[in-house]
N, C-alpha and C positions, 0 to 999 in steps of 0.2 A: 193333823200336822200340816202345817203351811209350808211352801215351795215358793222358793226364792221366782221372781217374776224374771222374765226373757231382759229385760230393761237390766234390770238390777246386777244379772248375772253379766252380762256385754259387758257395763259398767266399770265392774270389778276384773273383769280379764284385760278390759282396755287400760285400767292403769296397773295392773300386774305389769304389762308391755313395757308403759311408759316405764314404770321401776327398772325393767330390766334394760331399755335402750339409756337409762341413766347413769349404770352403772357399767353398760358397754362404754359409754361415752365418756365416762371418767379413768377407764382405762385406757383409751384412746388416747387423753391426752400425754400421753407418757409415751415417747418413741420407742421406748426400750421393752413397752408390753406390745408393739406392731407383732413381732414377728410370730409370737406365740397365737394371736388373735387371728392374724391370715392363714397362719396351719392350720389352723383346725376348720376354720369354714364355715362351721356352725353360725358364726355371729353375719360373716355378708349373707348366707343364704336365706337366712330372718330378713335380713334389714333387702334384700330383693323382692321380696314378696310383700315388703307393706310400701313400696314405693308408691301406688297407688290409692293408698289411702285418704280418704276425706278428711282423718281429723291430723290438721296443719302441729300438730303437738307432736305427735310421734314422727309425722313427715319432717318439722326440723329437726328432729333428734337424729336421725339418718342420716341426715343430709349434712350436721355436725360430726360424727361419726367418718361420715365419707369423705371430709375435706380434711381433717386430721390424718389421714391416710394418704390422700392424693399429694400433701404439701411433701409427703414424703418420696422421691423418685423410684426406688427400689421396690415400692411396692405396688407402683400401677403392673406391671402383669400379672400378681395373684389376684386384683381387683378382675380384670380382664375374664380373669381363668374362670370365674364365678360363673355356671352358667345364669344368664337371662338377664344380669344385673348390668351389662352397660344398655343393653336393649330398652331394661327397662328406665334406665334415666334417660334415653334417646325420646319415650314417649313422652316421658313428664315434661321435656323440654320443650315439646310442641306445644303443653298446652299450660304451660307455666302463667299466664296471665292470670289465669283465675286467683294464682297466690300473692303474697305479700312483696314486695323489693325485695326484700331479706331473702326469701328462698328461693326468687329468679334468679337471685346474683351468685348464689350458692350452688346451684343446680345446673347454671352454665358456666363457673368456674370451674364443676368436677367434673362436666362431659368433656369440656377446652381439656384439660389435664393428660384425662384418660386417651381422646381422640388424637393428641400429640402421641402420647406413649404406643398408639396402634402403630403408629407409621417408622417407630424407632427399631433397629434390629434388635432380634434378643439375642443377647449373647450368652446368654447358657444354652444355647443349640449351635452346632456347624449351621447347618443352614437357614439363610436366612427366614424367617415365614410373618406376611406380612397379611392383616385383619383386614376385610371388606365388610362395608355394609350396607344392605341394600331389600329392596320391601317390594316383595313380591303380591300382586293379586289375583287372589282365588277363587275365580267365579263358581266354585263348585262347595264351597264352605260352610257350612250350615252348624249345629249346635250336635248334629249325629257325626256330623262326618269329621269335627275336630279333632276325635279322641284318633280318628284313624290317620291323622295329618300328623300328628302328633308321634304315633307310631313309627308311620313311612321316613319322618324329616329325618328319626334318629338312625337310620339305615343310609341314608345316604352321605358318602363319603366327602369332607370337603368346609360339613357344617359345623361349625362352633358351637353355634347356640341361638335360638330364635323363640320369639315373642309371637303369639298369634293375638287378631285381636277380629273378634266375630261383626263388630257394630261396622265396619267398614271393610270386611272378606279379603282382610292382608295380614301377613305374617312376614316380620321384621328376621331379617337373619345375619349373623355373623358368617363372615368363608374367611378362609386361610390359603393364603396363595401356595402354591402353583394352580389351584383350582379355579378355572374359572366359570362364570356365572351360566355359562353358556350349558358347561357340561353337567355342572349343577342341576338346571334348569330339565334338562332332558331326562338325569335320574328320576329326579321328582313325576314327569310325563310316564314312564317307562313304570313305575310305581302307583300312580294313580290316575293313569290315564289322561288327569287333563293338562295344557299349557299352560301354565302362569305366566301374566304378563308382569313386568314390573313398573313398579310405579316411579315417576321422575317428575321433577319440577325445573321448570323451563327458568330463564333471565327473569321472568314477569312474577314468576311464583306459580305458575298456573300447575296444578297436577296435571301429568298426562303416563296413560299407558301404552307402554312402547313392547314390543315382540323384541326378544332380547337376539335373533334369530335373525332379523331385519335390519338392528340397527348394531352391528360388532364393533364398529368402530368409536361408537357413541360412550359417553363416560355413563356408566348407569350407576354407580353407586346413590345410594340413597344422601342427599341432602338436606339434614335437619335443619340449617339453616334458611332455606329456601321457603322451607313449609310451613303454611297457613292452616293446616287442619289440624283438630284434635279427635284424640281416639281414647277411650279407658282401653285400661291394659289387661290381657288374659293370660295368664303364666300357666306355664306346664310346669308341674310340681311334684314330678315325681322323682328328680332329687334331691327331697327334702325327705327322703324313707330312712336315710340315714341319722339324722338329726336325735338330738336328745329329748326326751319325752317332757320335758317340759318346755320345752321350745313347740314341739310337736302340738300340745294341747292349743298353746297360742297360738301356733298356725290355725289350727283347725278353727278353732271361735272367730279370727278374727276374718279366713274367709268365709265363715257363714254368714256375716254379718255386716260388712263392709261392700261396696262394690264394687267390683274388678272389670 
């Protein structure tokens, strides 16, 4: 009895994908399916975890998908609410050259969008709470000790939602004010012992790591625009346990087989 080859089967899961980001994407274009499509979650939590993807076909499906959403105002903060999903187009955007015009221009009109909609108040809360972003480094991170960063990040108070990425020992995070970075910063010490510096980019573009401790008065938030590096992205994906099992299965193929 013959067994479909590793090739063949990838193959056939990668345009299962595409079928299904096509038919995400044609419900997209219809405002009046938004609201049903951001309750339920299922569909950003997929399209967060293939933002990193190689193959530019499902990448613009996404990223079509995502502007359909973003032209709409009402619904950048369930976009928001996603964990990992602005984090992760925060990466792509650093290293957006690799792609076509078409999915620069698309990929920096839906972080523009979103990164306005951080700074606006929301008003289905009294008070007000306003999104920081900022990219800490972790000289102690290694491939063991991610699962336990990963652990400690969701303990401490403050955090939205953060992207680790192992090739360069930083892990991107969303806060929500009144918290600030400082006492962030110390949980995380207090938790796993070490200090994280974080990372910033001067006028010049230059990275530099600053003691968040040292420098209070300094604007640390992270600068996507500043920045010159690129980094592949590593999701923590363990809220995708809730997801439908056939969403599930794609997940699973396409991180075996892709690189993150």
């Amino acid at each position: 009895m013959e067994t479909s080859s590793p090739k063949l089967h990838m193959k056939t899961k990668t345009l299962e994908c595409i079928k299904m980001l096509q038919a995400y994407k044609k419900m997209s274009d219809l405002p009046d399916n938004h609201n049903q499509l951001l309750k339920e979650k299922t569909m950003l939590l997929f399209i967060a975890n293939l933002l990193a993807t190689k193959n530019e076909e499902i990448l613009q499906l996404c990223l079509d998908i995502l502007v359909n959403f973003v032209d709409v105002n009402k619904n950048h903060q369930a976009i928001l609410n996603v964990f990992g999903l602005y984090e992760g187009l925060s990466y792509l955007a650093i290293k957006t050259k690799k792609y076509s015009k078409e999915i620069i221009e698309k990929v920096n009109y839906v972080c523009e969008q979103l990164k306005t909609a951080m700074k606006r108040p929301r008003t289905n809360r009294v008070n007000f709470r306003k999104y920081n972003v900022y990219n800490l480094y972790l000289s102690d991170l290694t491939v063991e000790s991610k699962c336990s960063y990963e652990v400690l990040l969701l303990e401490v108070q403050g955090i939205v939602s953060f992207v680790i990425d192992l090739e360069s020992n930083s892990c991107m995070i969303r806060t929500c004010s009144p918290h600030k970075i400082q006492d962030i910063i110390k949980a995380i010490r207090g938790l796993s012992g070490a200090t994280p510096l974080l990372i910033v980019f001067n006028d010049k573009g230059i990275k530099e790591y600053v003691d968040a401790f040292d420098s209070p008065a300094q604007d640390l938030q992270y600068d996507d625009e500043k920045s010159f590096a690129e980094a592949p992205i590593s999701f923590f994906r363990s809220t995708f346990s809730h997801t439908k099992n056939r969403i599930k299965t794609l997940l699973e193929t396409v991180n075996d087989h892709f690189y993150w």
